[in-house]
N, C-alpha and C positions, 0 to 999 in steps of 0.2 A: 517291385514294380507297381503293384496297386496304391500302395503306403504312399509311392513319392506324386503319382497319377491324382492320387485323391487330394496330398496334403497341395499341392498346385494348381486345383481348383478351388482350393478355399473350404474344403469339407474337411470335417470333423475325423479323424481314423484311430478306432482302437481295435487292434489285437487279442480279441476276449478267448482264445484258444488256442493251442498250438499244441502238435502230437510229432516227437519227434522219430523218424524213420530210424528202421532197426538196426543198419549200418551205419550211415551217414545222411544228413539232410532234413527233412521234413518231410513227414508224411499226410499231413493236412493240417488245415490252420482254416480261421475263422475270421474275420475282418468283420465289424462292426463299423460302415460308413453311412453318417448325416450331414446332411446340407441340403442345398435348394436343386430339385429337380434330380439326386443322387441316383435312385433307383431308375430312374429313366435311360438316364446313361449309362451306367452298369450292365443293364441289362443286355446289352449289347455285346458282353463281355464270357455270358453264357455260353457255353460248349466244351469240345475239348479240343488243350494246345497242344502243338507239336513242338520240343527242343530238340536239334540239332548239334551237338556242341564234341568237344576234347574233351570228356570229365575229371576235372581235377581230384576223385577217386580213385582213378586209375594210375597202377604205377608204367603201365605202358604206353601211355597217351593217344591210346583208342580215340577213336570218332564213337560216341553210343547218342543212343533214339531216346528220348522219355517223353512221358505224356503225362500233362497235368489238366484233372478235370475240374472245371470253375461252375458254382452254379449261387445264385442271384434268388434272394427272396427278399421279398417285400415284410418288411416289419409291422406286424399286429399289435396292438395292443389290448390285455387279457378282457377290459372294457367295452372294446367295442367286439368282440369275440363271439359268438354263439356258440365256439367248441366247448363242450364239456367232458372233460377226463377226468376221469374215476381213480382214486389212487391204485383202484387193484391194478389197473393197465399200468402203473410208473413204478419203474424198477430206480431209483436214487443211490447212485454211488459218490461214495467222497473220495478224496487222495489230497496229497499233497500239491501245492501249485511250484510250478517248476519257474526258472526263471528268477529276475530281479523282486528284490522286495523286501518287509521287516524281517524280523522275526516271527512275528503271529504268521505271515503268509507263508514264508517256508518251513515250522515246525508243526504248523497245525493244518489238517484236512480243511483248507477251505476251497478247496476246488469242489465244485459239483458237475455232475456226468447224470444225465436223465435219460431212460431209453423207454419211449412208446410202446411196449410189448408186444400190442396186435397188428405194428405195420413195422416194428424192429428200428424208427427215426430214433435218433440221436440227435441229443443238444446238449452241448458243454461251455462252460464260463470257468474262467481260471485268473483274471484281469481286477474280479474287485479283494478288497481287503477282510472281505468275510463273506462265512459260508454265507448266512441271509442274502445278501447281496450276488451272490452268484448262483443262486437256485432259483431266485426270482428273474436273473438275467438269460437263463439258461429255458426257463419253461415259455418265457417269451418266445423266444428263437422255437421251441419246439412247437408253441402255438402258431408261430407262421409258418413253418414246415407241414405242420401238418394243414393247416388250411388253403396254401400251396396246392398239396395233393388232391386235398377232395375238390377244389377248384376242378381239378385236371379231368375227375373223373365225371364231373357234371357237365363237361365239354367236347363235343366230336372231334374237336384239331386238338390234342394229345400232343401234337408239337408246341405249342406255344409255350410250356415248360417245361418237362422234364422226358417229352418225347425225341424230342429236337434236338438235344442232347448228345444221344447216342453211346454206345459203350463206347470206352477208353482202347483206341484201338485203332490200326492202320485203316486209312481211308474215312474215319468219322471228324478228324482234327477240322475247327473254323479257322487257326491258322496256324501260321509254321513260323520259327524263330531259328534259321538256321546259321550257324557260326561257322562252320567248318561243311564241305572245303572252301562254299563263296558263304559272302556275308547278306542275307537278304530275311527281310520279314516277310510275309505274304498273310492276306485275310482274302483264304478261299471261299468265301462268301460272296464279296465285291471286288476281287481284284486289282482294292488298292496294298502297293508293297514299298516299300523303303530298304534301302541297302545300309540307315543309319541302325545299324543293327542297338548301337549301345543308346541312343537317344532313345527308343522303344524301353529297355531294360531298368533305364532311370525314370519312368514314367509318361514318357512320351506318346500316347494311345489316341490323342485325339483325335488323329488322321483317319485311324480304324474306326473310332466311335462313329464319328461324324458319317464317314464314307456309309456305314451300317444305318446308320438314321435318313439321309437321301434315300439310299436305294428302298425306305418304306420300310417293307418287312421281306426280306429272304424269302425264307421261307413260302408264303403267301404268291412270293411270283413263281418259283419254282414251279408250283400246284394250279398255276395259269390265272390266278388272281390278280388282276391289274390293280397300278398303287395309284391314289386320288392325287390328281394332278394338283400341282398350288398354281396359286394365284400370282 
């Protein structure tokens, strides 16, 4: 949904990670998107979703619930960066990269996996052709992870990233994509919904986006903060 969302705006989308779930499906993945204005409008995409659906895992063709949590950082670069990490803090795993690709990509550990030790962040790159290139991609993303965070902590509204957020769990979802038994999307946020459930699926968000960008910031009116009127 992001992939076809982004390549339909004219941004850039790679795939620099992917963890496949223990039974079936995907259990996190990583999206790298560039273009003009990217982050602005992503950002809007922050929280966690609710599906609705038949799972074609199932051999009894159940209705089940799943929740997928999205979360939006802005890319650093190590240059303009003040963070300094010590290697004792960086635990560096390699593996194989899974997926399409030569030979060098599938018989040789060029995936790299970096984990923060004193706050347990993770950043993983598995998308270029050599280790170099995917430890250097990977500590990027760890360097805006973590400057994310301390952001959050030098801030009283804790919502604006990773508060706002919420656990993964009934009642926290920003919105619902429900298939079964009606077909309707909903962004309990703003209240805008669509019954074209599969135009949403193939990319279709900019209703949501947008609806999210009008109403200012959520959040903010919630908390009785009035949005700056335009002109």
């Amino acid at each position: 949904m992001y992939q076809r969302w982004s390549e339909g705006r004219g941004w850039e989308v790679e795939l620099t990670d992917v963890l496949a779930g223990e039974g079936a499906g995907t259990k996190s993945a990583t999206l790298l998107i560039t273009g003009e204005n990217a982050y602005g409008f992503c950002k809007a995409e922050r929280g966690v979703h609710r599906l609705v659906r038949i799972s074609p895992f199932d051999a009894n063709k159940r209705r089940h619930t799943s929740f997928a949590s999205v979360d939006v950082i802005a890319e650093i670069a190590e240059t303009t960066s003040d963070i300094v990490l010590p290697p004792s803090e960086l635990r560096v795993d390699t593996y194989r990269s899974g997926g399409k690709g030569g030979q060098n990509v599938n018989k040789v550990e060029t995936a790299v996996r970096i984990t923060h030790i004193p706050t347990g962040i993770v950043a993983a790159s598995q998308s270029q052709r050599s280790q170099h290139q995917n430890r250097a991609t990977a500590m990027k993303m760890l360097l805006s992870k973590i400057y994310a965070q301390r952001q959050d902590a030098q801030k009283a509204e804790m919502e604006r990233f990773y508060g706002e957020k919420g656990s993964i769990s009934w009642g926290n979802q920003i919105r619902s994509y429900v298939f079964q038994p009606y077909r309707m999307v909903k962004d309990l946020r703003t209240g805008v919904e669509t019954s074209d459930v599969q135009r949403v699926m193939d990319g279709g968000l900019d209703l949501f986006v947008e609806g999210w960008l009008r109403a200012g910031c959520p959040a903010k009116r919630m908390q009785g903060v009035k949005d700056v009127e335009e002109e």
